[in-house]
C-alpha positions in Angstrom: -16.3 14.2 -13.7 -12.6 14.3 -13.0 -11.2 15.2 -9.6 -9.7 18.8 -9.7 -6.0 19.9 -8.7 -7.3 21.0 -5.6 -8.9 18.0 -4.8 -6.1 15.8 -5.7 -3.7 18.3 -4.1 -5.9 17.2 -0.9 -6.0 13.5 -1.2 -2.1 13.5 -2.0 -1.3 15.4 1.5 -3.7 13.2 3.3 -2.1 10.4 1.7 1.0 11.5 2.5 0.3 12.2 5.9 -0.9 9.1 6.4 2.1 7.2 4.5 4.8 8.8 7.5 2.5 7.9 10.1 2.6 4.4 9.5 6.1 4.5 8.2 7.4 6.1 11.2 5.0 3.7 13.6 6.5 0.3 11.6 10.2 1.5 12.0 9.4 2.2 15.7 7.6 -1.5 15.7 10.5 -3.3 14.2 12.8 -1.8 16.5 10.9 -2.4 19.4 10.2 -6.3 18.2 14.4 -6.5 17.3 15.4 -5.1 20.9 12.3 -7.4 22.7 14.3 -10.6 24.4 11.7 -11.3 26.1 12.0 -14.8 27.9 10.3 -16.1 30.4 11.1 -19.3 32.9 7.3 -20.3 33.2 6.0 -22.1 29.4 2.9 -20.6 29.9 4.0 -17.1 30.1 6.8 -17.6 27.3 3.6 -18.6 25.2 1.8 -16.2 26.1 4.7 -13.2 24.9 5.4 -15.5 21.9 1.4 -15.0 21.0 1.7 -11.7 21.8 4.5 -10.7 19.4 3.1 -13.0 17.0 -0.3 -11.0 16.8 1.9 -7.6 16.4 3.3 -9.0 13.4 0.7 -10.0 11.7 -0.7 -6.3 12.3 3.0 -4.7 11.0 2.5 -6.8 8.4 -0.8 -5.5 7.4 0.5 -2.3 8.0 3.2 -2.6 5.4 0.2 -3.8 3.0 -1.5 -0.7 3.8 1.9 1.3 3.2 2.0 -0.2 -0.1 -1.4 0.6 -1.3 -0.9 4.3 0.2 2.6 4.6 -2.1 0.3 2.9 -5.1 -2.2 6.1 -4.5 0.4 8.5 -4.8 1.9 6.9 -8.3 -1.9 6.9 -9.5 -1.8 10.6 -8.3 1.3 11.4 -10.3 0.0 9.7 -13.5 -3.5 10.8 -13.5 -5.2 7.7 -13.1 -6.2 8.2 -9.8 -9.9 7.7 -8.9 -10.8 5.3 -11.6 -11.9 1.8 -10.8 -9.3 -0.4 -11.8 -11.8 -3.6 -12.8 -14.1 -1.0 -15.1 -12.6 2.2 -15.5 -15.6 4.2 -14.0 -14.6 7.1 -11.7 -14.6 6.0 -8.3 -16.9 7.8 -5.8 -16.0 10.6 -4.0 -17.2 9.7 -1.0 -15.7 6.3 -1.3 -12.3 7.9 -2.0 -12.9 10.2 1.5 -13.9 6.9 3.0 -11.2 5.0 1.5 -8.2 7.1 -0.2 -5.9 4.5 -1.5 -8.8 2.3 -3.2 -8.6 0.9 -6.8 -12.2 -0.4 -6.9 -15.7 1.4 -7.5 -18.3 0.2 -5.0 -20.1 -1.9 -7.6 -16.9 -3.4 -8.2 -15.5 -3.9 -4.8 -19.0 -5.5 -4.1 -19.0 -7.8 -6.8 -15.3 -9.2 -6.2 -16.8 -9.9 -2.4 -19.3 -11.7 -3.5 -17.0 -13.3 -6.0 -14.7 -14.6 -3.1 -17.5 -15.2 -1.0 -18.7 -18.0 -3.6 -15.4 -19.0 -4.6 -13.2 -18.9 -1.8 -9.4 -18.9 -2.2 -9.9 -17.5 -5.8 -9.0 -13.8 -6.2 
């Protein structure tokens, strides 16, 4: 069965939603990291702010990945193919979708590539 309008209506403002939250937090972040000159005279506490900042860049980072997926979401939204798995074509789960809006796997599938990488580490 194939999501309605106003179901995907739904999942495209959540989506959206979402999107501007995180855009508007990572412009924030990268301003916040630009204008952070943080130094300190003790090495201990320099490497302890340098750890710091590393750690929230790593998170931005997987915050822009998350962006991404979100802005892949809406382009399967606009071309219909929204909610079907991308590895075997089945509709994807409702409840997987609510759980997970900007996913591109069925739960079979998204199992199987885990245990997949879980045996073959590295390989994707």
């Amino acid at each position: 069965m194939a999501l309605g309008k106003e179901k995907i209506e739904t999942y495209r403002k959540t989506l959206t939603l979402r999107r501007n939250a995180l855009a508007e937090d990572l412009r924030q972040a990268t301003v916040q990291l630009i204008n952070d000159e943080s130094y300190y005279t003790d090495a201990v506490d320099q490497a302890a702010a340098d750890t710091d900042k590393n750690f929230t860049l790593q998170m931005k980072n997987r915050d822009r990945d998350v962006l991404w997926q979100i802005d892949e979401a809406i382009k399967r939204l606009d071309d219909g193919s929204f909610g079907e798995c991308d590895r075997c074509g089945d509709l994807i789960s409702e409840g997987r979708i609510e759980a997970f809006p900007f996913t591109t796997l069925c739960i079979d599938c998204k199992a199987e590539l885990e245990s997949e990488e879980h045996r073959f580490p590295g390989r994707h």
